[in-house]
C-alpha positions as CSV (number, residue, x, y, z in Angstrom):
1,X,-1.9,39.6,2.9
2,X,-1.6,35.8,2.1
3,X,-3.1,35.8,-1.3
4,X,-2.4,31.8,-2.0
5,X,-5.9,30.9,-2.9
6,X,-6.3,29.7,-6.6
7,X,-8.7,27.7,-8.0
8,X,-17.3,21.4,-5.6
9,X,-19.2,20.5,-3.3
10,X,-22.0,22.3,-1.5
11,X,-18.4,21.2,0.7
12,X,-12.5,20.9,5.6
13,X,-9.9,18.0,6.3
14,X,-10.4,19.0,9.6
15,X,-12.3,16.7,11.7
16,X,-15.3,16.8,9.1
17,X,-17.7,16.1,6.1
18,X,-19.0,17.5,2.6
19,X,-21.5,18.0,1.2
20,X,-20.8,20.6,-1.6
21,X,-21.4,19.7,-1.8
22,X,-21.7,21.1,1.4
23,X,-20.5,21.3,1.7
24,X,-13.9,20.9,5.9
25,X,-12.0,21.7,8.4
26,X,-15.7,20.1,7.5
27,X,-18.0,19.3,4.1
28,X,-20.9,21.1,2.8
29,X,-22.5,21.7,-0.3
30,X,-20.7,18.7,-1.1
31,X,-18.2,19.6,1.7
32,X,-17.6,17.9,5.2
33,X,-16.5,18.8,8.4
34,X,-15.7,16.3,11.4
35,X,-16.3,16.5,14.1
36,X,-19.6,18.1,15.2
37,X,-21.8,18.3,18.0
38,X,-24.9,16.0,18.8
39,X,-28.3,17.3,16.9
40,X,-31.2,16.4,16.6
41,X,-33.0,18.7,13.7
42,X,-33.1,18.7,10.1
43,X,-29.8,20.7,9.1
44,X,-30.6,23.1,6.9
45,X,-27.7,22.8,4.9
46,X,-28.3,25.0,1.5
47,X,-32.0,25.1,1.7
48,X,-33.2,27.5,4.4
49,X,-35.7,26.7,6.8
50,X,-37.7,23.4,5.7
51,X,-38.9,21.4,8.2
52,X,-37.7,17.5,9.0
53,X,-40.4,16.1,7.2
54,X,-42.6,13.9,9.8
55,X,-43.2,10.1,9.2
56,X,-46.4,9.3,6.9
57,X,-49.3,8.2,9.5
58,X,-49.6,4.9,7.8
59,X,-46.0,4.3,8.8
60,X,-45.5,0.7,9.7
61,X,-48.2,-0.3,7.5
62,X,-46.3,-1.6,4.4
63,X,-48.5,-1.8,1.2
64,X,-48.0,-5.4,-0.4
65,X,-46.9,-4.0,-3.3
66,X,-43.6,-2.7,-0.9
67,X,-43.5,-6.1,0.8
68,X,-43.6,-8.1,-2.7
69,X,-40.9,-5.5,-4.6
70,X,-38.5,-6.1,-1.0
71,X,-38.8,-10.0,-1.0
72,X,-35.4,-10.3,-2.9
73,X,-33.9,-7.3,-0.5
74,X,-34.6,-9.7,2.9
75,X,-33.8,-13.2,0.6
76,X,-30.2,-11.6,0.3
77,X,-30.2,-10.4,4.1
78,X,-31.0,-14.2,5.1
79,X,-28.6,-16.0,2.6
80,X,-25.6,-13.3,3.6
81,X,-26.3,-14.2,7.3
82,X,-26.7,-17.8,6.6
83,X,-24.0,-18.1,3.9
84,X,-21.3,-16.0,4.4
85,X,-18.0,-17.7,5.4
86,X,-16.8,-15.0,8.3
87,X,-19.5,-14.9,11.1
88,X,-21.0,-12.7,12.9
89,X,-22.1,-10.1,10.7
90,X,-22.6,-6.4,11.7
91,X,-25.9,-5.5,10.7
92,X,-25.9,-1.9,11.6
93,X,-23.4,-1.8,9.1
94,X,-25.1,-3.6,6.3
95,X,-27.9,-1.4,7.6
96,X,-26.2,1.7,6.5
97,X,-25.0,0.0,3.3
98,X,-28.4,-0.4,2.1
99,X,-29.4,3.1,2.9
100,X,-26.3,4.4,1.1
101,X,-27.1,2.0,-1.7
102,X,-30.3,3.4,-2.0
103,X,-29.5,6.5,-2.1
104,X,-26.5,6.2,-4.8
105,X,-28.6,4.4,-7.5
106,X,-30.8,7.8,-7.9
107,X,-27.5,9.2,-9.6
108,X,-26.8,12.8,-7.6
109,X,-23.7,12.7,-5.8
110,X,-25.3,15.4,-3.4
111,X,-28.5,13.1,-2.3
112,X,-26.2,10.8,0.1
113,X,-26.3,8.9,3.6
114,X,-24.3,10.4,6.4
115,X,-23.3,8.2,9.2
116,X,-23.8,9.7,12.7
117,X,-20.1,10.9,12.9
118,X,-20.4,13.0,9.4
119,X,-23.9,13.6,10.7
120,X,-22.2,15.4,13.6
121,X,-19.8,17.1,11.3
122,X,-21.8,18.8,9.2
123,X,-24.1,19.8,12.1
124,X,-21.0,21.2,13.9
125,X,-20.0,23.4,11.0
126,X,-23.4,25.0,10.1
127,X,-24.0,25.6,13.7
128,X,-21.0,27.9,13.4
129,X,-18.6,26.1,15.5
130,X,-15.3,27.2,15.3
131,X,-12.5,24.9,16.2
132,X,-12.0,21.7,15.3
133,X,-9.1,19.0,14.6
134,X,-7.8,17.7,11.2
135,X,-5.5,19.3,8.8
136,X,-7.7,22.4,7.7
137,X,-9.0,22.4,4.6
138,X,-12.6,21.7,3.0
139,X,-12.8,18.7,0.7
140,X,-15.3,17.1,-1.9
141,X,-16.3,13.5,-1.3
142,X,-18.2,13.0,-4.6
143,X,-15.7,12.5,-6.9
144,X,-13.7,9.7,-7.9
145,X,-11.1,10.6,-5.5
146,X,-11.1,12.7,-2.3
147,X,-10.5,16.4,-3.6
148,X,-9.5,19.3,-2.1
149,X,-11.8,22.2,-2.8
150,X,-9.5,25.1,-0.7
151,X,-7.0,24.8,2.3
152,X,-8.1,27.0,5.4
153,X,-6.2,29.9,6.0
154,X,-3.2,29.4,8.4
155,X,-3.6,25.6,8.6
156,X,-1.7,22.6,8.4
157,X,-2.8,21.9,4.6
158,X,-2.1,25.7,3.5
159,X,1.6,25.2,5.0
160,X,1.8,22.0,3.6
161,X,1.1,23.6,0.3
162,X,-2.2,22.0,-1.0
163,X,-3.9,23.5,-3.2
164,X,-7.3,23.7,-5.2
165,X,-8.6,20.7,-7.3
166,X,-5.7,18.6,-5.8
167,X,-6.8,14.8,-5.5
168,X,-6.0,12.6,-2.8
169,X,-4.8,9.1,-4.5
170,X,-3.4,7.5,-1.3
171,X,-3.1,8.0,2.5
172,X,-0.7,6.5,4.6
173,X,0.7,4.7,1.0
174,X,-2.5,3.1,0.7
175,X,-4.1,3.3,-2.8
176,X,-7.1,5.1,-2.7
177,X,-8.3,4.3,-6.2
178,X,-12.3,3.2,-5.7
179,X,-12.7,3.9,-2.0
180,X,-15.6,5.9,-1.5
181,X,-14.7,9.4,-0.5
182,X,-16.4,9.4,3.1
183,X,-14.0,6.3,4.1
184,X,-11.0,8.6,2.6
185,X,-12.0,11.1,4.5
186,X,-12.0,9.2,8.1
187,X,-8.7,8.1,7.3
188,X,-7.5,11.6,6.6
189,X,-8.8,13.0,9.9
190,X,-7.7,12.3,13.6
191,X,-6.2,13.5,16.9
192,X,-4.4,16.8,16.8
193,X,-0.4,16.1,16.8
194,X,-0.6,13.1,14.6
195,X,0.4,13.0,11.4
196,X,-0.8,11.7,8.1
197,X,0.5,11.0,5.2
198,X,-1.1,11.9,1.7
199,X,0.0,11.1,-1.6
200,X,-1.1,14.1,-4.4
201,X,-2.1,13.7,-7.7
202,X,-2.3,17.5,-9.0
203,X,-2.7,18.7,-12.6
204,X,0.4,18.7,-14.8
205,X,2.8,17.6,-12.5
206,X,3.9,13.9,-11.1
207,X,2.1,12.4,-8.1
208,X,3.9,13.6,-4.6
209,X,3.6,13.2,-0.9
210,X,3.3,15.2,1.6
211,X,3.7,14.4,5.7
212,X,0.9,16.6,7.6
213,X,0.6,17.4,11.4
214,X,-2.6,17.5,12.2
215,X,-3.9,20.2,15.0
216,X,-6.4,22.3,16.2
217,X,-8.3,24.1,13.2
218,X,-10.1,27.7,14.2
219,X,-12.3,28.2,11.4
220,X,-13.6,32.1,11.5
221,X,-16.8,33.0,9.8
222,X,-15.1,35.7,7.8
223,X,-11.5,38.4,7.9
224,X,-11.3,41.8,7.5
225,X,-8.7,44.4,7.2
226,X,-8.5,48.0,5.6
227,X,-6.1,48.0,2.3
228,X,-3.8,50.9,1.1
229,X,-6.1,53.7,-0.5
230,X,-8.9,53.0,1.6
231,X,-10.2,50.5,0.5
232,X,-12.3,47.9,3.2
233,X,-11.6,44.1,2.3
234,X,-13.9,41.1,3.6
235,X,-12.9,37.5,3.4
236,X,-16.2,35.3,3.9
237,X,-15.1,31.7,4.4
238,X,-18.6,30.3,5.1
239,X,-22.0,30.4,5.5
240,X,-22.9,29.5,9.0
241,X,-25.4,30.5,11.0
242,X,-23.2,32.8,12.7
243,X,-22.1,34.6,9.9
244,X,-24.1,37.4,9.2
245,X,-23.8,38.6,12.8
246,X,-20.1,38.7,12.5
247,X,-20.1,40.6,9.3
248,X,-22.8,42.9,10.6
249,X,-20.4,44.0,13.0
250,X,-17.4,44.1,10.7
251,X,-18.7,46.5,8.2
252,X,-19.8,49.0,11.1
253,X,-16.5,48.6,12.2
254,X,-14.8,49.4,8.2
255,X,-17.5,51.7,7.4
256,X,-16.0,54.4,10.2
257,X,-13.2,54.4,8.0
258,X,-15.1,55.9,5.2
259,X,-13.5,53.4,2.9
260,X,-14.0,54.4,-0.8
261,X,-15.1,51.1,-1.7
262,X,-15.6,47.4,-0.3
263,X,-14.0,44.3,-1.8
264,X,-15.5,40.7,-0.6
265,X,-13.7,38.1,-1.5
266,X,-15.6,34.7,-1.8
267,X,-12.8,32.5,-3.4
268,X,-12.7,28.9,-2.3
269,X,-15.9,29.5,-0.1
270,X,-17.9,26.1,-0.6
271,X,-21.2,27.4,0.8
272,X,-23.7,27.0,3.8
273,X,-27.1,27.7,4.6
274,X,-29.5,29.4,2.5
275,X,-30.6,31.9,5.2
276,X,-27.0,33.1,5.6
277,X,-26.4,33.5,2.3
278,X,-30.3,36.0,2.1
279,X,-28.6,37.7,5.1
280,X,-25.1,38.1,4.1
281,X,-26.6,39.6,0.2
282,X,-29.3,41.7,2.0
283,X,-26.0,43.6,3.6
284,X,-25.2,45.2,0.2
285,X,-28.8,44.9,-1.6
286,X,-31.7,47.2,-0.4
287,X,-34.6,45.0,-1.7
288,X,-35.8,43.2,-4.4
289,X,-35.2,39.5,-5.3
290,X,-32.1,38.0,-4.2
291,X,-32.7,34.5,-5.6
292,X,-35.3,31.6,-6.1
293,X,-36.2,28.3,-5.1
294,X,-37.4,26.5,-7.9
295,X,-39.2,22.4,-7.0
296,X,-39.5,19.6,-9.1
297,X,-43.1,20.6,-9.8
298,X,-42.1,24.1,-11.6
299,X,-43.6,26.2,-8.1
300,X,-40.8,28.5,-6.9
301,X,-40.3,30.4,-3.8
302,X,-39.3,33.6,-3.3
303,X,-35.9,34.8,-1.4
304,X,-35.7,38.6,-0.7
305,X,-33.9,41.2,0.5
306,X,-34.3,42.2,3.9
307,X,-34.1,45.9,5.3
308,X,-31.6,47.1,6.9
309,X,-28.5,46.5,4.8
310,X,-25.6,48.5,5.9
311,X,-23.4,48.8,2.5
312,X,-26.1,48.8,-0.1
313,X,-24.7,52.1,-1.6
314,X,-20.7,52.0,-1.4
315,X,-18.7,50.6,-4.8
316,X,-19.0,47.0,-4.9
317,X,-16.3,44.3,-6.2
318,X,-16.5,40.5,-5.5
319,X,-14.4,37.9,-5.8
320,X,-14.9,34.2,-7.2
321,X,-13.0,31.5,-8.7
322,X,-13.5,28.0,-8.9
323,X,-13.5,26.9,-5.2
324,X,-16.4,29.4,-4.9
325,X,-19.6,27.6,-4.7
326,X,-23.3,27.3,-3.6
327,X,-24.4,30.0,-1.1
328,X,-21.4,31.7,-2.4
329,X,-22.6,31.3,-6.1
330,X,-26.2,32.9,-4.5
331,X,-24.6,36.3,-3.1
332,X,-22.0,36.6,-6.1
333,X,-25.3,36.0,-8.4
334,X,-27.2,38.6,-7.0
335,X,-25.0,41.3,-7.0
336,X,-24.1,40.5,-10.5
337,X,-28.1,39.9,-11.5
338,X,-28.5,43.4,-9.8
339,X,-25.9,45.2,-11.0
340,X,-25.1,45.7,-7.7
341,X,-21.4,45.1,-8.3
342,X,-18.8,43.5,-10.6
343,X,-17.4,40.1,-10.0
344,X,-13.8,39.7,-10.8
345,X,-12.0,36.6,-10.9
346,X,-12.6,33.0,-12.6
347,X,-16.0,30.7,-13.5
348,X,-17.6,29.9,-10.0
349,X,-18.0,26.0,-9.4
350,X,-21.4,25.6,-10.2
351,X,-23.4,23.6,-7.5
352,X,-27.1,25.1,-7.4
353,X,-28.9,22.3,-5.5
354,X,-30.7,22.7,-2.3
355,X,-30.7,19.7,-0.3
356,X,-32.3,19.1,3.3
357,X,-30.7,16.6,5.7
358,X,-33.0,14.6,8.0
359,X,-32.0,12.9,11.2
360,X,-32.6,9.1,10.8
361,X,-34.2,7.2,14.3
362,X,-31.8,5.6,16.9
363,X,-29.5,8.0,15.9
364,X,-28.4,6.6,12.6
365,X,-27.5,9.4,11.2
366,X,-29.1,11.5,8.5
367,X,-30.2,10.9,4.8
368,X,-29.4,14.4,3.2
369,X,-32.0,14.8,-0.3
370,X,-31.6,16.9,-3.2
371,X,-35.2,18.8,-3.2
372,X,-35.1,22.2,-5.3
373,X,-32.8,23.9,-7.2
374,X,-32.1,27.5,-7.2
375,X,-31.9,30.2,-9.3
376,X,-30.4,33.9,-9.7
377,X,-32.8,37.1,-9.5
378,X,-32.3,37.0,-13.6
379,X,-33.7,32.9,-13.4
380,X,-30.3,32.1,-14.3
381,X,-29.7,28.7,-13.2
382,X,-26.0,28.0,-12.7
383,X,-26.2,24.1,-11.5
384,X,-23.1,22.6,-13.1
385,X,-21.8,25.5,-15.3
386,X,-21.3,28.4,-12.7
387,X,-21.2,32.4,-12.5
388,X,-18.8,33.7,-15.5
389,X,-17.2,36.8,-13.6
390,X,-17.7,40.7,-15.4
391,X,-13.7,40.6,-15.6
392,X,-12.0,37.1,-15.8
393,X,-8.6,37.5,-14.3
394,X,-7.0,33.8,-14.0
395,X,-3.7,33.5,-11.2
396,X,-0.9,31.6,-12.6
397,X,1.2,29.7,-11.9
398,X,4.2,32.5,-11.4
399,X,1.7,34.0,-9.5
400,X,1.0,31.6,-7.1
401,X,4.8,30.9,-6.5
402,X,5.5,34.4,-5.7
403,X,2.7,35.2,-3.8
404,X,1.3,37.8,-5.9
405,X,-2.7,37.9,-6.4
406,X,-3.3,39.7,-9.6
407,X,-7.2,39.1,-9.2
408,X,-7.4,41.6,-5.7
409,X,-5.2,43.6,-7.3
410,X,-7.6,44.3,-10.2
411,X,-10.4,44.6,-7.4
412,X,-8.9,47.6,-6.1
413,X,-7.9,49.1,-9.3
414,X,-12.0,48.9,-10.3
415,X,-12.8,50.7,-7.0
416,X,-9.6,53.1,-7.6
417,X,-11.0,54.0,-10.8
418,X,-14.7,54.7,-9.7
C-alpha cells in the first residue's frame, strides 16, 4: 500500500476549485475542483439540504437609504468608465470584482464569489463526478499563496512528489506573491498532456521546481482492500453525493471476510457535503446524535444517526492528520464523541463552517456564505483548532522517504490488540 500521505479548506489541481474550504482534482471546504458540469441549484457544499434562498418580494425596490449609501459605488463606476486611460472596459468583470470585494471585506476566507467556471467545479465534484483534468491534487485558495492540502492518489502531483502544506510561489516562473489564489489556480490547471511548471516553497527546505504533465484525473469516492491479519481498510477521499452508496457496498463486500476489525482512513480528505458525511457516520453509529448545526442566533439543528448502519458493532480505528478536514472532522468527531472508536494519527485541520452556495442570475456564478457552524455530539466546536486524535502518531520525515506509514501501522496493532 502507498502510504505517502502526511500532513484547509472545506477544499484538487485538477480542473477545479476550493472551498475548504471546500473544499481539487477540485476545492471544497475551502477546496476546488475544475471543471464541473452546468447547475443550476444551491450546492450544498458542507451544509446539507438548505434551500437557494428566493429573492426578497420587494426586490427591485431599493430603499433610499441603499440608493444614498451606493451613490459613491456608481460615482466610481462613471469616473473609471469616463477616466480611465485604456478603453473599453469589461464590465462583467468589474461586475464580479465588486461582488468579490463585497464579499472579502466581511473577513472569512470561506464566504467568497465563485466565477461560473469554479461555479462549475465545485458543482462537478459534489455531484460525484469522477474524472477530470489537471494535475490531481486538492488545493486551498485562501491563504496567502496557493496551498496544497493532499495530492490524489496515483496522479501527476503524487508522482511529482508534492506534498501537504506545500505553497505554490510561482507558476510558469511567474511570481505568485499577492495573486489571489482563484487566479493561481486557473493558471495551474489546463488540457491534459500539457505541462506546467510550479515553483515550491515547502517547510525547512529551499524553494524548488517541479515540471508537471497534466492528464486525466479519476477521482474515486473511496479504496478498499483487506490487510494481513484480517483486518478491512477503507480510504474515503471525499464526501460526494455518491459516496455513501459506494461505501455501502464496500463494507458488505469486507464484511464477508469476517475481518476482525475496520480501519478508515480519512487523512488528507478535505470534506463535502453535510448529508454524506450523516450517511457515511450512520455506517458505524446505530443512533443518537452525530453532530449539530449551530446559527448565528444560538438555534441549533439536529443531525442523527440513521438506521441501518452496517459496521456499528466491529472494532473501530480512524485515521486523521492535518489534511483531514470538515465533513471529515464530522465523522472522525463522532466516533470519538461516541466512543465509538479511537482516532489515531495527528490534530485534524480544523474548518467547522457550513457554508451554502447560491447560483447568481445570468449565470454569474455563485456567491457561496458562511451561515452556521457545527458542532460534535459532545458541543465541541473544532472551527480553527481541530480534532486531537486518542493516540498522536506524527510520520517523519524518514518515514515519508521510505515509504513506511507508522500511523496504519499503529491502527492495526490497536485492532490486533482488541
Amino acid at each position: 500500500m502507498n502510504s505517502k500521505f502526511i500532513i484547509i479548506i472545506t477544499v484538487a489541481l485538477v480542473a477545479m476549485i476550493m472551498l475548504a474550504g471546500t473544499f481539487s482534482a477540485g476545492f471544497v471546504a475551502g477546496r476546488v475542483l475544475l471543471p464541473a458540469a452546468n447547475a443550476s441549484v444551491a450546492v450544498q457544499g458542507e451544509i446539507g439540504d438548505n434551500p437557494t434562498n428566493p429573492l426578497p418580494p420587494d426586490y427591485g425596490n431599493t430603499p433610499a437609504e441603499i440608493e444614498d449609501l451606493f451613490e459613491p459605488f456608481w460615482q466610481a463606476w462613471q469616473l473609471v468608465h469616463e477616466e480611465y486611460v485604456d478603453q473599453p472596459l469589461d464590465d462583467e468583470a468589474l461586475m464580479r470584482g465588486a461582488i468579490q470585494g463585497m464579499l472579502d471585506s466581511i473577513g472569512d476566507p470561506h464566504t467568497s464569489y465563485m466565477d461560473p467556471t469554479q461555479y462549475e467545479s465545485l458543482t462537478t465534484r459534489l455531484s460525484g463526478e469522477d474524472e477530470y483534468e489537471g494535475i490531481g491534487a486538492w488545493v486551498d485558495i485562501t491563504g496567502d499563496y496557493l496551498t496544497i492540502i493532499s495530492p490524489i492518489p496515483n496522479t501527476p502531483a503524487e508522482k511529482a512528489g508534492l506534498r501537504p502544506g506545500d505553497k505554490i510561489i510561482a507558476v510558469d516562473d511567474e511570481n505568485m506573491t499577492g495573486v489571489d489564489g482563484a487566479l493561481v489556480l486557473k493558471k495551474v490547471l489546463g488540457p491534459a498532456g500539457t505541462q506546467v511548471k510550479l515553483t515550491i516553497s515547502r517547510e525547512g527546505e529551499v524553494p524548488f521546481d517541479v515540471v508537471i504533465t497534466r492528464s486525466k484525473i479519476s477521482v474515486p469516492s473511496l479504496t478498499s482492500e483487506m490487510l494481513e491479519g484480517n483486518i478491512a481498510y477503507i480510504r474515503i477521499l471525499d464526501f460526494s453525493d455518491k459516496v455513501d452508496e459506494q461505501l455501502n457496498n464496500t463494507l458488505r463486500e469486507l464484511l464477508k471476510e469476517n475481518p476482525v476489525g475496520l480501519i478508515i482512513d480519512l487523512r488528507n480528505n478535505g470534506g463535502g457535503l453535510l448529508n454524506a458525511s450523516i450517511d457515511v457516520a450512520s455506517e458505524f453509529i446505530s443512533d443518537g446524535i452525530i453532530a449539530y448545526e449551530e446559527f448565528g442566533d444560538g438555534s441549533r439543528r439536529e443531525f442523527k444517526a440513521k438506521r441501518g448502519g452496517l459496521a456499528t458493532e466491529i472494532p473501530l480505528v480512524v485515521l486523521i492528520n492535518e489534511g483531514s478536514a470538515s465533513a471529515s472532522e464530522i465523522v472522525a468527531g463522532a466516533i470519538q464523541d461516541r466512543e465509538r472508536g479511537k482516532l489515531v494519527g495527528t490534530t485534524s485541520f480544523g474548518k467547522g463552517s457550513v457554508q451554502i452556495s447560491t447560483p447568481l442570475k445570468d449565470d454569474q456564478g455563485a456567491v457561496r456564505i458562511t451561515v452556521a457552524r457545527w458542532l460534535t455530539p459532545n458541543e465541541r466546536t473544532i472551527h480553527e483548532t481541530g480534532l486531537t486524535p486518542d493516540i498522536e502518531v506524527i510520520i517523519s520525515e524518514d518515514d515519508f522517504q521510505a515509504d513506511r506509514d507508522p500511523q496504519l501501522d499503529k491502527a492495526i496493532e490497536l485492532l490486533q490488540s482488541k
